[in-house]
C-alpha positions, 0 to 999 in steps of 0.5 A, spaced: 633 648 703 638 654 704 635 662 701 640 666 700 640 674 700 634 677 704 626 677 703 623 683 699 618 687 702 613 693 700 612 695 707 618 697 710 621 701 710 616 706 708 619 710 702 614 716 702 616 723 704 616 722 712 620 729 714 615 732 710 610 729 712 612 731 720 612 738 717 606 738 715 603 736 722 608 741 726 605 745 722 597 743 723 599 742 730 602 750 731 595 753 727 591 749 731 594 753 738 595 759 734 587 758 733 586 757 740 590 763 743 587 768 738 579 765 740 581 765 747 585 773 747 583 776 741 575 774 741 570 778 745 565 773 750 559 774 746 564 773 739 566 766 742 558 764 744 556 765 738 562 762 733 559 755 732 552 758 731 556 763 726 560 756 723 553 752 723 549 756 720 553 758 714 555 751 713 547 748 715 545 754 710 547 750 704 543 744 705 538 746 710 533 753 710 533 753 717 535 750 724 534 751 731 537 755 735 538 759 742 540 766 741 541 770 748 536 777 750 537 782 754 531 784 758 529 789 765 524 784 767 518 786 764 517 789 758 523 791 755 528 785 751 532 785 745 537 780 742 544 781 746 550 785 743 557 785 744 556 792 748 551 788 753 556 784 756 563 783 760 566 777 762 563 773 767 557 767 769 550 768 769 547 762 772 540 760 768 534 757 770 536 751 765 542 749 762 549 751 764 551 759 766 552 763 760 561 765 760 558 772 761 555 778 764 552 785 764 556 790 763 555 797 765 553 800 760 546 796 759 546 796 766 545 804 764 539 803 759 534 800 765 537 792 763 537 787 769 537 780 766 542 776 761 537 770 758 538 764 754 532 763 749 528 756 748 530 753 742 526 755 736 527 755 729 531 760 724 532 761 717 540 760 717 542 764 712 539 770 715 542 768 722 549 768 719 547 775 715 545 778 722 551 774 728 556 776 722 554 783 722 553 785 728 557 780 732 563 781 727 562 787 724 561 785 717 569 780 718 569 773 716 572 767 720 577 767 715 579 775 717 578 773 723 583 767 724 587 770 718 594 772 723 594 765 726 593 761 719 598 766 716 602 764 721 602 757 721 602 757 714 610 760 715 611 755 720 611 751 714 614 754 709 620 754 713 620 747 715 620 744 708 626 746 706 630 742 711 625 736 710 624 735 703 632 736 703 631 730 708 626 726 705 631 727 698 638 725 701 632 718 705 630 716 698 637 716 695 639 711 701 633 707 699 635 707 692 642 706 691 644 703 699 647 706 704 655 705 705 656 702 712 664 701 711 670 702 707 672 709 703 668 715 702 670 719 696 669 727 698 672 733 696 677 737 701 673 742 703 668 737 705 675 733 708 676 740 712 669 740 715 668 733 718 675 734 721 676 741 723 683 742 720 687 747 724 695 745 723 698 742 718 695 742 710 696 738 705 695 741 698 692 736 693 694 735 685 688 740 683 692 745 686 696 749 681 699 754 684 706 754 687 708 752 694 707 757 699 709 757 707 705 761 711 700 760 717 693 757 715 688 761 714 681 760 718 677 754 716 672 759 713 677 762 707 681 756 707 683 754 700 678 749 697 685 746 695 688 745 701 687 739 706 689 742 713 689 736 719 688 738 726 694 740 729 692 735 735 693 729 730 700 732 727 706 732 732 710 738 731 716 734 731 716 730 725 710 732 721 707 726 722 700 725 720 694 721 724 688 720 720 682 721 724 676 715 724 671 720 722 675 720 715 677 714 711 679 717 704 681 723 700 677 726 694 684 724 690 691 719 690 696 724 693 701 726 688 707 731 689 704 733 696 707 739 699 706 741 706 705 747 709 706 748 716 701 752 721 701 756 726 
């Protein structure tokens, strides 16, 4: 048995806000390399150590009074070590005896107070919240990673502020199209201005019955300051002979039935 019309379905096309959405992934996607760029230019070496000790140790702090950790020593050797500041080091590598080289080295300055060695700890507990108090005082100077990240956050929140203008308008017009249907041939109605635009009037104009000024003859203005009454046609498609007038494709109907036109020679 024969069906006529076509199957409905909800799956396609898709009907959410799809622009929008791919606004909102540029702009996670520019936070993210703003980020990155921010840690890797901005952040000292010790700072980029000890940042996911500084994110562990203040999110495990809610559930967990402590947590294992290795804090990096500055030692001379034999009797003198304390915890590394960021004073103590530069960029560099320093192998270790276990695990993967430290991204860092001693500078000249600890150098100058008798240091000689850069060690990474074992393992051992720490009470979290304590920790975190400690690396953001010490290693920060008293700033939280939202102060820190702030310039790349503001940034990509910009991005996207920016883009959703042109993506809401986009998903606006998309949803009226899925709503309504979408004209595929035949006249579309617009307004003389909008007639202008699409064809890029240049040469002979024609004004439309909603025009109540008198006839004028005189060369065209430019597009820009052009009557929003007046349908000029592109001097190419009119010949210069006998005023004759080819529309283009790219139109295929007027906002208004022409009534008494009057024609206005361009230059």
């Amino acid at each position: 048995m024969q069906q006529w019309g076509r199957k409905e379905s909800v799956i396609w096309p898709p009907r959410g806000f799809y622009y929008s959405y791919g606004a909102i992934f540029l702009a996670i996607l520019a936070t993210g390399f703003l980020v990155y760029v921010h840690f890797d230019f901005a952040l000292s070496s010790l700072q980029q150590y000890y940042l996911p000790y500084d994110l562990r140790t203040e999110t495990a702090g809610l559930t967990h009074a402590t947590s294992m950790y290795q804090l990096v020593y500055v030692t001379d050797g034999k009797s003198r070590s304390r915890i590394a500041l960021d004073a103590d080091v530069r960029p560099g590598e320093t192998p270790q005896l276990s695990g993967r080289p430290l991204p860092f080295m001693l500078s000249a300055g600890a150098l100058g107070q008798g240091f000689r060695y850069l060690a990474r700890e074992p393992m051992r507990p720490y009470q979290n919240k304590e920790l975190h108090t400690w690396i953001t005082h010490w290693i920060y100077a008293d700033e939280s990673l939202s102060g820190i990240f702030s310039t790349p956050l503001y940034c990509g929140l910009l991005a996207l502020v920016l883009q959703l203008p042109f993506s809401l308008r986009k998903d606006v017009r998309r949803r009226k199209e899925l709503r309504y249907g979408r004209r595929l041939k035949g006249p579309i109605l617009v307004t003389p201005r909008q007639f202008t635009n699409a064809v890029s009037g240049d040469g002979i104009g024609i004004t439309t019955n909603d025009d109540s000024r008198p006839y004028v003859s005189h060369a065209m203005p430019k597009i820009s300051t052009f009557w929003s009454s007046v349908i000029p046609v592109p001097a190419s498609q009119a010949s210069s002979g006998k005023c004759s007038i080819r529309w283009p494709t790219e139109v295929t109907a007027l906002s208004s039935t022409f009534g008494d036109t009057r024609l206005i020679r361009g230059s």
